[in-house]
RORO-482210 format. One record per residue (C-alpha): y, x, z. Coordinates in pm, whole numbers, plus 32768, in hexadecimal, padded with zeros to 4 digits. Example, Ala and Ser with C-alpha at 12.3 -4.5 7.8 and 13.67 -1.06 7.14 Angstrom:
<pts>
7E3E84CE830C;7F96855782CA;
</pts>
This chain:
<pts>
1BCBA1081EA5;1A9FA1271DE1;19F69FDF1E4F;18F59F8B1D4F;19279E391D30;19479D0C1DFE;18239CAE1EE8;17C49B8B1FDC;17A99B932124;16E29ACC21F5;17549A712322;16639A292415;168598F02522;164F99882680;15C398532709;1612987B286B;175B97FE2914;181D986D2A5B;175B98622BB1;17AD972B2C5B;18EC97102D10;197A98572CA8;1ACD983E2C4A;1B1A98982ACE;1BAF99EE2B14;1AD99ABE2A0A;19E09B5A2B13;18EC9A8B2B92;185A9A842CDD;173F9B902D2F;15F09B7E2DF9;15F39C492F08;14919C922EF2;142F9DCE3025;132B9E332F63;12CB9F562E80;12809ED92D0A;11219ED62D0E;11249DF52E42;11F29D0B2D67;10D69CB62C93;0FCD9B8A2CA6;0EB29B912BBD;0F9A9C732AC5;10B69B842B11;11EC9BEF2BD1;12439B282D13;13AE9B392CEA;14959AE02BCF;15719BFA2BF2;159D9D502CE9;16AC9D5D2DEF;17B99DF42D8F;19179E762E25;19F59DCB2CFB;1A4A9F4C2CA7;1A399FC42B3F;19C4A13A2B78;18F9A23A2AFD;1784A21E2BEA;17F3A0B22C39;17579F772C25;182F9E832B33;18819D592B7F;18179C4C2AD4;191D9C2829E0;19389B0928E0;19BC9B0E2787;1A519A062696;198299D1253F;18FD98FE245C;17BC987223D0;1748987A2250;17D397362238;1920978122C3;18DB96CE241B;19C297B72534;18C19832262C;18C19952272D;17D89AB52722;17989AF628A3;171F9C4A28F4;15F99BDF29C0;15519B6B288C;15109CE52863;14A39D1629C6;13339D7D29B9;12A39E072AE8;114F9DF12A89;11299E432933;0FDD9EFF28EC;10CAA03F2885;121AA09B28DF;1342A00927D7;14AFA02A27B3;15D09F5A273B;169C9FFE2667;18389F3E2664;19149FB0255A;1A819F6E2592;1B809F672469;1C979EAF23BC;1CB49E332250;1DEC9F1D221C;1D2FA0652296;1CD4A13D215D;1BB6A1F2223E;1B2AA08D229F;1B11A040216B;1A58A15B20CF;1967A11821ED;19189FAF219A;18E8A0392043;17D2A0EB2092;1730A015217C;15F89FFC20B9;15F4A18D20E1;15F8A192224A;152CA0592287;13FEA10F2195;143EA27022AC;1413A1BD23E1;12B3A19F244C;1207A06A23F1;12049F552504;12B3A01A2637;14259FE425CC;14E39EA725BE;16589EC82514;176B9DDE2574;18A69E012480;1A079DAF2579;1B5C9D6624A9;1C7F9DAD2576;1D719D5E2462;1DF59CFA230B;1E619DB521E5;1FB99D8F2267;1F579DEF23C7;1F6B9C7C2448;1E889C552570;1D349BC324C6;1CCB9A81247F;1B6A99D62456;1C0A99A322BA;1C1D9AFD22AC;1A7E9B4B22D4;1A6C9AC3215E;1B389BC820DD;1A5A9CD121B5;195F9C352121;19BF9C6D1FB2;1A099DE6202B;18A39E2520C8;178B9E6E1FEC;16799E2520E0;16529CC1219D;17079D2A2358;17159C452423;18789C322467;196F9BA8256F;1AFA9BED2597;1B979C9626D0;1D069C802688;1D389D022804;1C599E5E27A5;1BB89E1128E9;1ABB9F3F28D5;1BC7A03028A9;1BFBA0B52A19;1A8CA16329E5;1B4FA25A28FA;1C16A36C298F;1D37A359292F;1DD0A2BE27D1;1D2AA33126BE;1CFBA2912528;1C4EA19F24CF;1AC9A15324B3;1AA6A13225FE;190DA1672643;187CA0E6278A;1723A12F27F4;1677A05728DB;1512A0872974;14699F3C2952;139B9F392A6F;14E99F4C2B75;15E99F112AAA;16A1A0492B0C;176EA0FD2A08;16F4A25C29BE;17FCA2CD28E1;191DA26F280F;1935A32226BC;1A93A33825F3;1AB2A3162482;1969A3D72462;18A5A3F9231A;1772A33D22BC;16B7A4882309;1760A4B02477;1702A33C24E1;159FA3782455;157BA4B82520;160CA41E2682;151EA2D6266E;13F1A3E62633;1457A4A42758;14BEA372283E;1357A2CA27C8;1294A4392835;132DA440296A;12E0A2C429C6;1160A3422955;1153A44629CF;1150A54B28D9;11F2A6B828C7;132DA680282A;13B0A77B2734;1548A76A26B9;156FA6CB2556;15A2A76323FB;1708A7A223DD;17BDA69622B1;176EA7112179;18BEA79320BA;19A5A7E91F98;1A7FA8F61FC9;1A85A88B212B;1AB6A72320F8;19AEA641217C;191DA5602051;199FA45120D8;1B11A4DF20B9;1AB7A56A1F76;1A67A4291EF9;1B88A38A1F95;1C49A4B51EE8;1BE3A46F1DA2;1C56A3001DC0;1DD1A3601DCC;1DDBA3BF1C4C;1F36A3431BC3;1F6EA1D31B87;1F9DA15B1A20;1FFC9FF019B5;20719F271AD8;1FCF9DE91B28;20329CB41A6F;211E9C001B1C;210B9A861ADC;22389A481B59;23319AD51A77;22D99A3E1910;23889B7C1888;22E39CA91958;22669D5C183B;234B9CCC171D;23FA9DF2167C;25399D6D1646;25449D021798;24E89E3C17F9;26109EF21716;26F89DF817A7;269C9E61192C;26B19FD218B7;28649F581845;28829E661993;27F89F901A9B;28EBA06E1A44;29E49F8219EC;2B399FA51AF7;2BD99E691A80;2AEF9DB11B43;2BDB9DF41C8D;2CFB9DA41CC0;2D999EB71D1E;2D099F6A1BC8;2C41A0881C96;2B20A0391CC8;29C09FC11C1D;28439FDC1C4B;2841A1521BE3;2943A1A91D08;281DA1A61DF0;270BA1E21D05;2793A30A1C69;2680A3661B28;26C6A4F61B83;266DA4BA1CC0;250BA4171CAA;25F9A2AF1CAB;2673A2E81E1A;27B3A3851E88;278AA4891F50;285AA3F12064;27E5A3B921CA;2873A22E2195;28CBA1B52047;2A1CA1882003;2AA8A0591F19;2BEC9FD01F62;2B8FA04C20CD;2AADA1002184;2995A05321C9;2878A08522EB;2719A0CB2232;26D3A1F22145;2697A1811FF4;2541A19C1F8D;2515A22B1E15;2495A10B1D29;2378A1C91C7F;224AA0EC1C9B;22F3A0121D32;226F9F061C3E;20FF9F641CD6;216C9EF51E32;20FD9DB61F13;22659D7E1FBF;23929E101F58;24AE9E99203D;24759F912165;243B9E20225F;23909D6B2140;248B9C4B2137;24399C411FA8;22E89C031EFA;233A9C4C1D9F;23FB9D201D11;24D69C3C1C51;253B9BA01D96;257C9D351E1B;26899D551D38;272E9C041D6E;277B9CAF1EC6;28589DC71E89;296D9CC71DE9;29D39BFE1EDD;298A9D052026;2AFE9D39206A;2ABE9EA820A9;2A1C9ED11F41;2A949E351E33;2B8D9D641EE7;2B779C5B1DCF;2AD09AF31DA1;2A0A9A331C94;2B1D99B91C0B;2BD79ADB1BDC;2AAB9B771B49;2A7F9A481A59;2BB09A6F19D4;2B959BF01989;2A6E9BCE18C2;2B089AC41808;2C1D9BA917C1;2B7B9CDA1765;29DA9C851716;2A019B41168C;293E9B841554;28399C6015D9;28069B5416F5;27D49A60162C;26E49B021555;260D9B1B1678;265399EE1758;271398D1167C;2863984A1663;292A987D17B0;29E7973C1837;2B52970717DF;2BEF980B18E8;2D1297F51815;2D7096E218B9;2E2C974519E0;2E4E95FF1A9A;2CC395CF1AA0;2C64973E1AE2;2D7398001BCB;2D9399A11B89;2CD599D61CD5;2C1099341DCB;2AA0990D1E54;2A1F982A1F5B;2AC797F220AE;2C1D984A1FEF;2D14973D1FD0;2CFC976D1E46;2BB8974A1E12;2B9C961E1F2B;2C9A95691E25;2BA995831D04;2AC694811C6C;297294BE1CC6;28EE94CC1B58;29D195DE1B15;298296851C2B;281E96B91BD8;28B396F11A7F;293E98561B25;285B98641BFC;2753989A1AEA;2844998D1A2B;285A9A441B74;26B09A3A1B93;26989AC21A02;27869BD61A56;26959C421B3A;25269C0C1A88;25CD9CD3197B;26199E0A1A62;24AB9DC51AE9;24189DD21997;24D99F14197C;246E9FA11AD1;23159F6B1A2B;231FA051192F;234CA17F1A26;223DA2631A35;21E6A3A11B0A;21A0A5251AA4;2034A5931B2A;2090A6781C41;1FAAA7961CD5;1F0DA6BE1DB8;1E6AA5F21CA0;1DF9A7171BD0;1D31A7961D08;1CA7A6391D3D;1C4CA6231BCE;1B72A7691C0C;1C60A86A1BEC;1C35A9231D12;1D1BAA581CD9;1E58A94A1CD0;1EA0A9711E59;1EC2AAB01EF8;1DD4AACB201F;1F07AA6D2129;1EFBA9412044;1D9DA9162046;1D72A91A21D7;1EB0A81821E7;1DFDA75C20FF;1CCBA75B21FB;1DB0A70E2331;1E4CA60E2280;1CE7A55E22A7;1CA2A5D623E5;1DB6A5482476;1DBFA3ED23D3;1EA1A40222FB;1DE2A35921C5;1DA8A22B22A7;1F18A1BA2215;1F67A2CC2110;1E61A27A2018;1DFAA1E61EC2;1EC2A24D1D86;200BA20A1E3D;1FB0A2B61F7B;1FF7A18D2029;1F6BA05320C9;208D9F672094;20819F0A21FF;21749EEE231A;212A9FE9242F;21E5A06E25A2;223CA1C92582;2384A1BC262E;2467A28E2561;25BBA29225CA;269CA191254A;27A7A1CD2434;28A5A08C24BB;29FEA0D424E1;2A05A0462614;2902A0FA26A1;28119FCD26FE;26A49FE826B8;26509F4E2569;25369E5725A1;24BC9E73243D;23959D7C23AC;23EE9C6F24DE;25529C392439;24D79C7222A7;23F79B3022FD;24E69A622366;25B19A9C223B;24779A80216D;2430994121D8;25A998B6218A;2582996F205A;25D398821F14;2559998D1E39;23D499971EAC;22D499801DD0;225498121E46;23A597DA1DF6;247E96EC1CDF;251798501C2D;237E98F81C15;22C798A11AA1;218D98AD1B70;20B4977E1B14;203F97821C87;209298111DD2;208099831DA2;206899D31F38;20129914204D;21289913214D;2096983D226B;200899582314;211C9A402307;21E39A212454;229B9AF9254B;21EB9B782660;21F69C9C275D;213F9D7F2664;22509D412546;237C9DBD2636;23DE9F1F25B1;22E19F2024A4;23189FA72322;22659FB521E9;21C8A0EF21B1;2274A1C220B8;21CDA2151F84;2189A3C51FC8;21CEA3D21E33;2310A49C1DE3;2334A4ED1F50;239BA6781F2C;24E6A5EA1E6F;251CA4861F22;2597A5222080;263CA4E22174;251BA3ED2202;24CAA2E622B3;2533A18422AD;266FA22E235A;267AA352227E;26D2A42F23DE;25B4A4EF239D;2652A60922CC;24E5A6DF2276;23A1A6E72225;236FA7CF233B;243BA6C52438;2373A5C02383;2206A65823FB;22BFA67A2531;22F1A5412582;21C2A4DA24DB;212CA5CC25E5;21C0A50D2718;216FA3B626AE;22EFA3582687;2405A37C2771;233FA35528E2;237AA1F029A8;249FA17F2A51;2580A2412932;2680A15628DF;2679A189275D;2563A1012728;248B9FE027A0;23169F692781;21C49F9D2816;2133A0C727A3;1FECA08F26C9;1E75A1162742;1E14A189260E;1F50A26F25CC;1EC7A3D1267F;1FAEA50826E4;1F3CA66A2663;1F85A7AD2706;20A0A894269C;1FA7A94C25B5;1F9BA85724D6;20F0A7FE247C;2105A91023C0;1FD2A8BA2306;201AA75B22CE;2193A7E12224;20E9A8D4214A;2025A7982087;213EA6BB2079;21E4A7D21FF4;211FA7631E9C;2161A5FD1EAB;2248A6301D82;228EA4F21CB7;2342A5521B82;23C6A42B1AB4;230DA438194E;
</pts>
């Protein structure tokens, strides 16, 4: 996203706290008052602290008086209350304007962006804008730590609150992507209208017509969006942020990322078979360069079939978490994996120690030093990794000895991973002005696939968020259980040995922080979303790879996922993820139908 540059935001102490004896639930208790609002007010002062309300969240409803975490400028945890909006007697009618969205949304964060925009539209005085954060760039539920980062992505001072819960979102109808904008008339409270993923222009043009009708004017229907080729600017702009990626990022914790010889080294190790034991298999099985580094297999097969597509490699050195549940956060520690999974490589440290001893010992050296003495067989057995009998016999010096052999194995395939780049593709000639590059059945699935939310994940250079979301695809276990996805690949990152807070990272500091990553409800039968790069030659899809299509992948993109109560999958289904008609799933295949990612 095109954020121009980090700002500050304030945030705001409400001042107030709950009513008295009103149980922390997260709506307060409400006033029943009997009376109109102008009978509520005393010498321009209302009578009441806050309308009666039902407790229903509705379209022509009162709220209720719902309370928010925050925090003040100084950090201090405090609480935003809606009734410190309530203003029944105001000299001229006012609304509260309550934007919902989540760190990992791409259309959120275009929209806090261009705060300062919309802030300079609305007219002066008579709107009050309240930012919401549901969740985290990893779709965690929000926490009051997260408003800094909001902060840093806003470029106008919101007040700002978190509502982890998404309590406004039963005024929507139905699920629909993310911003969520609620309307409310200050006066009563009530909620006029809820507006989803709208441009600046749209918002602009409901407040006018909400703020005419609560004066009493003639209302007339708003300017339509202004648009490129039928893109609103706001997807336009959007658009032109998902030009290709170049360099990676640095990564601090692999001292030989970007080292050349490590690099060349990877390049001999990834395709290498003698890794395995069984002298079939390497990196390149799965990650097959003709094939955009995937397979082309529904599950990948190593010395067995496993039960998760592979996912192709390219740009994979761009990404937050690596593997389809995230249970790696470098990509060093990504290819440690493979090795030891019994249905991959079907090998250990050891054994893999002792192969590059055998056959790279000069070119490892070059790169990483002298290797211990695995010569000697009594100190270092042929085989063996920990919670092996073998390995349990060993000293423990000299099993960090292998252990870092093991780790330098795989920083050199990372710093080879690196190098990969990606063709432009027809998609990013059009976005780079070129607007004869898509045919118009492109150009209209190019508009649905805003329309329908699917840049709230799918965005960026990547065309992805990096973020673990429900869409309850079908599994791809042999046994035909659900797999529970990012709830599992956190367990195992936590036990990890290979994390980058960890003794085998050459980070000078903690790279991550890992005390707020935990399992929850919304981690069960979530994935990382897949990078839309190279997708036309990277099928089947899905973390199951059942999905055989692009045409069965809009399909079930369509439905929201297999429907609930299907017993492969599991998971609660997100709000934000919205079904389109039949229509559109055409549409939607004829654009990913250009999502070519040609190796280069």
């Amino acid at each position: 996203m095109r954020l121009g540059g980090a700002f500050l935001l304030t945030l705001l102490s409400c001042g107030t706290s709950q009513q008295a004896g009103t149980p922390d639930t997260g709506i307060a208790a409400v006033v029943d008052s009997g009376a109109d609002a102008a009978s509520l007010c005393v010498d321009g002062k209302s009578t009441v602290s806050y309308p009666s309300s039902d407790g229903e969240i509705a379209v022509s409803r009162t709220l209720p008086n719902l309370e928010f975490d925050s925090v003040t400028a100084d950090g201090a945890r405090t609480r935003i209350a809606l009734r410190e909006y309530y203003a029944p007697c105001a000299g001229r009618p006012g609304l509260l304007v309550v934007r919902v969205g989540a760190l990992w949304c791409g259309s959120c964060r275009w929209d806090y962006a261009h705060t300062k925009a919309l802030r300079a539209a609305l007219p002066e005085g008579r709107v009050e804008l309240l930012d919401l954060l549901i969740a985290d760039d990893d779709n965690a539920p929000a926490t009051t730590e997260d408003l800094s980062l909001l902060g840093a992505r806003t470029d106008a001072i919101v007040r700002a609150a978190i509502d982890p819960a998404f309590k406004l979102h039963s005024g929507r109808i139905g699920y629909a992507p993310l911003p969520a904008y609620a309307i409310v008339d200050r006066r009563t409270m009530k909620l006029l209208v809820v507006l989803d993923d709208p441009a600046t222009e749209e918002v602009v043009g409901r407040v006018t017509i909400e703020l005419d009708e609560l004066d009493g004017k003639k209302t007339s229907p708003p300017a339509p969006p202004k648009r490129v080729d039928g893109l609103r600017l706001k997807d336009w702009d959007m658009l032109r942020d998902m030009k290709l990626p170049e360099a990676p990022p640095p990564d601090p914790t692999n001292a030989k990322a970007d080292d050349p010889a490590a690099a060349k080294l990877g390049q001999v190790l990834f395709s290498d078979t003698s890794m395995s034991p069984t002298g079939t298999v390497s990196c390149a099985s799965c990650h097959d360069g003709a094939k955009s580094f995937a397979d082309g297999r529904p599950q990948s097969l190593g010395v067995a079939v496993g039960d998760r597509n592979a996912p192709s490699i390219l740009l994979a050195s761009h990404a937050r978490w690596q593997f389809w549940d995230g249970r790696a956060d470098t990509l060093w520690a990504q290819a440690t994996g493979p090795f030891e999974n019994p249905a991959e490589f079907g090998s250990s440290r050891l054994f893999v120690a002792h192969a590059v001893r055998r056959l790279h010992r000069a070119q490892y050296e070059t790169v990483f030093g002298p290797l211990p003495a695995l010569e000697d067989g009594a100190r270092f057995p042929p085989s063996g990794k920990p919670g092996e009998p073998a390995w349990a016999a060993m000293a423990t010096a000299d099993q960090v000895a292998v252990t870092r052999v093991f780790v330098n194995v795989a920083k050199a395939i990372a710093a080879f991973e690196r190098t990969l780049r990606v063709k432009p593709n027809a998609l990013d000639r059009f976005a780079a002005g070129d607007l004869a590059a898509l045919t118009p059945a492109q150009r209209v699935g190019l508009r649905t696939y805003f329309s329908a939310g699917c840049a709230q994940c799918h965005y960026g250079p990547r065309l992805t968020d990096d973020a673990f979301h429900v869409l309850r695809f079908p599994t791809g276990r042999k046994d035909g259980k659900p797999d529970e996805g990012r709830s599992t690949g956190i367990a195992s990152l936590l036990a990890s040995e290979f994390r980058s807070d960890g003794p085998f990272s050459d980070a000078k500091g903690p790279a991550r922080r890992f005390d707020r990553i935990t399992p929850g409800p919304w981690t069960v039968g979530a994935f990382k979303t897949p990078t839309l790069r190279a997708l036309t030659t990277t099928g089947p899809y899905g973390h199951s790879g059942t999905i055989a299509t692009l045409a069965d992948l809009s399909k079930m993109y369509s439905t929201a996922g297999l429907k609930t109560g299907d017993p492969l999958t599991i998971g609660e289904r997100e709000l934000w993820v919205g079904e389109f008609v039949e229509l559109h799933t055409p549409e939607i295949t004829a654009i990913m139908e250009v999502l070519s990612g040609d190796p280069r």
